[in-house]
C-alpha positions, 0 to 999 in steps of 0.5 A: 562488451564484457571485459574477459579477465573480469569475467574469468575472475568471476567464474572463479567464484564469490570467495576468489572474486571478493579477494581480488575486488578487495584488493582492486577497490579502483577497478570497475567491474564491467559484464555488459551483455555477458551470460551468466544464466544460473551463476552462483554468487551468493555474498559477492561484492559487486558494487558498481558493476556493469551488468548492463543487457546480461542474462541473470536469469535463475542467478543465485545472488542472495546477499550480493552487494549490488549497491550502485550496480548498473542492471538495465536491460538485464534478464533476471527472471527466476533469479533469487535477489533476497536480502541483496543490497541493491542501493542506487542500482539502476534496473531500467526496463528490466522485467521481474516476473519469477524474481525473488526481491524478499529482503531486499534494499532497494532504497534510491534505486532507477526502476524507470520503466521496469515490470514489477509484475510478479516479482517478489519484494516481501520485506524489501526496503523501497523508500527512496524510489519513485514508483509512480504509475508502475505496474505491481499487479499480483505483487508480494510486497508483504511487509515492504517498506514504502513510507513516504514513495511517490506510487501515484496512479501504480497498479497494485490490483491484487497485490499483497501489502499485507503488513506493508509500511506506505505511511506518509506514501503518496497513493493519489489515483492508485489502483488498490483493487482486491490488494490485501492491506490488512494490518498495513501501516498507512498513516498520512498517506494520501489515497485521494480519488484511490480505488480500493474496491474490495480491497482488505484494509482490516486492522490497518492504520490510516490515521490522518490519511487522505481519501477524498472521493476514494472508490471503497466498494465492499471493501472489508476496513473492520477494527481499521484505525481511521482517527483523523481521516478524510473520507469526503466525498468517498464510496464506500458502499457495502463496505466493512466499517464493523469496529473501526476507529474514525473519531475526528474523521471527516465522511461528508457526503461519503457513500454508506449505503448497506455499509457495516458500521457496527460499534464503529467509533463515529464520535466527532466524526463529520458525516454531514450529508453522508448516505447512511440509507440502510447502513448497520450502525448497531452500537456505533459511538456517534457522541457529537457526530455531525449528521447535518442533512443525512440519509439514514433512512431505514438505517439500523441504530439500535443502542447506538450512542448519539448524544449531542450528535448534530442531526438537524434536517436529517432523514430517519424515516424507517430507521431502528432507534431502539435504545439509541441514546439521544440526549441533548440531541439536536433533533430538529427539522429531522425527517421520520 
């Protein structure tokens, strides 16, 4: 139960709240169950509150200092939470659907069991958390900090990530279907066995990032920043590769049919037995690219760059090899 003088201080608003707080630092502010629906406390020090089970919903909180507040169960839609300090608060199975988190700092915060579905977390801080399995379906996380969490299996189909910082973020199983990481920083993540069906990856860093038999179907990656990349075993069928930068990477046995690859930066890229069946490689840079055993059948390499590419027991049959640089080429046992 809510403790009565609290909430009677409370009520009196932020500044009277705050200057009796400053005075009491030993007083732990208890709220359980009590309804504050639309209540104003724009700036309040509420560290270490209980709010456990109350009702916040449309409550204006916007700079509050929530930092260690305990808010599980607590009816917070509508409520506008920008730029609080929400630090180590606990948020056990609160639903946020209408909640704006923008600006947020969410680090090392208890989201066990919460619905993030509909929330609003552009440019929020939510390093620290482990957000595996959650749902973040339709979620705006745009310019989100979330290097290094642990969102394995999390559903962000359609969510907007653009610009969102998830390097060194542990993705493995994640749902990325039609998500917008355009511009997004992902350097170092791992994205093993990811769906990223359609999802729009233009002008995003993946450099050094893990996509092992990730599923990329028609998914737009043009003037993406692949260097280093693991795409093994990847299905990127009719996927955009148009301009990407993947020097290094790693596509054996990776899924390019119908892919766009045009002036890609292929060199030293390891696309042994990858399926290139029809891909659009016009002008790609695949300077010592190993193309050991594969299918680039009826493939579009004219004025492409495959000098000392690795191309023994490939197929070629019906490709377009007009103006392709192929000296010191390793041709042999190909299949045209």
């Amino acid at each position: 139960m809510a403790n009565h003088q609290h909430l009677k201080r409370l009520k009196k608003g932020t500044q009277a709240w705050n200057a009796w707080f400053s005075r009491c630092p030993e007083v732990q502010p208890n709220f359980s169950g009590a309804d504050l629906q639309g209540v104003d406390l724009r700036g309040a020090d509420l560290s270490g509150a209980n709010f456990y089970r109350a009702n916040l919903s449309d409550a204006n909180l916007c700079g509050a200092n929530l930092c260690g507040a305990n808010l599980g169960g607590v009816v917070i839609s509508g409520a506008d939470l920008r730029q609080t300090n929400l630090c180590t608060a606990i948020f056990c199975g609160v639903r946020f659907k209408g909640t704006n988190l923008s600006g947020a700092d969410l680090y090392g915060a208890n989201l066990d069991g919460a619905d993030l579905r509909g929330a609003l977390l552009d440019g929020a801080n939510l390093r620290g958390i482990n957000l595996g399995g959650a749902n973040l379906s339709e979620v705006g996380l745009r310019g989100a900090n979330l290097n290094k969490v642990n969102l394995s299996a999390a559903d962000f189909m359609r969510a907007d990530l653009r610009g969102a910082l998830l390097r060194e973020a542990v993705l493995d199983w994640a749902n990325l279907s039609q998500a917008n990481l355009s511009g997004a920083e992902l350097c170092g993540a791992d994205l093993m066995r990811a769906t990223l069906n359609a999802a729009d990856l233009r002008g995003a860093d993946l450099s050094e990032a893990n996509l092992y038999g990730a599923l990329l179907w028609k998914a737009s990656l043009g003037r993406a920043r692949l260097r280093g990349i693991n795409l093994m075993k990847a299905d990127l069928r009719g996927a955009d590769l148009s301009e990407v930068q993947m020097g290094g990477g790693y596509l054996s046995q990776a899924d390019l049919s119908r892919a766009n690859l045009r002036g890609a930066d292929l060199s030293r890229t390891d696309l042994s037995q990858a399926d290139l069946s029809q891909a659009d490689l016009y002008v790609a840079n695949l300077l010592e690219a190993d193309l050991r055993g594969a299918n680039l059948c009826e493939s579009d390499l004219r004025g492409a760059n495959l000098h000392k590419a690795k191309l023994r027991g490939a197929n070629l049959r019906g490709a377009d090899l007009r103006g392709a640089l192929l000296y010191q080429t390793d041709l042999s046992e190909i299949d045209i």
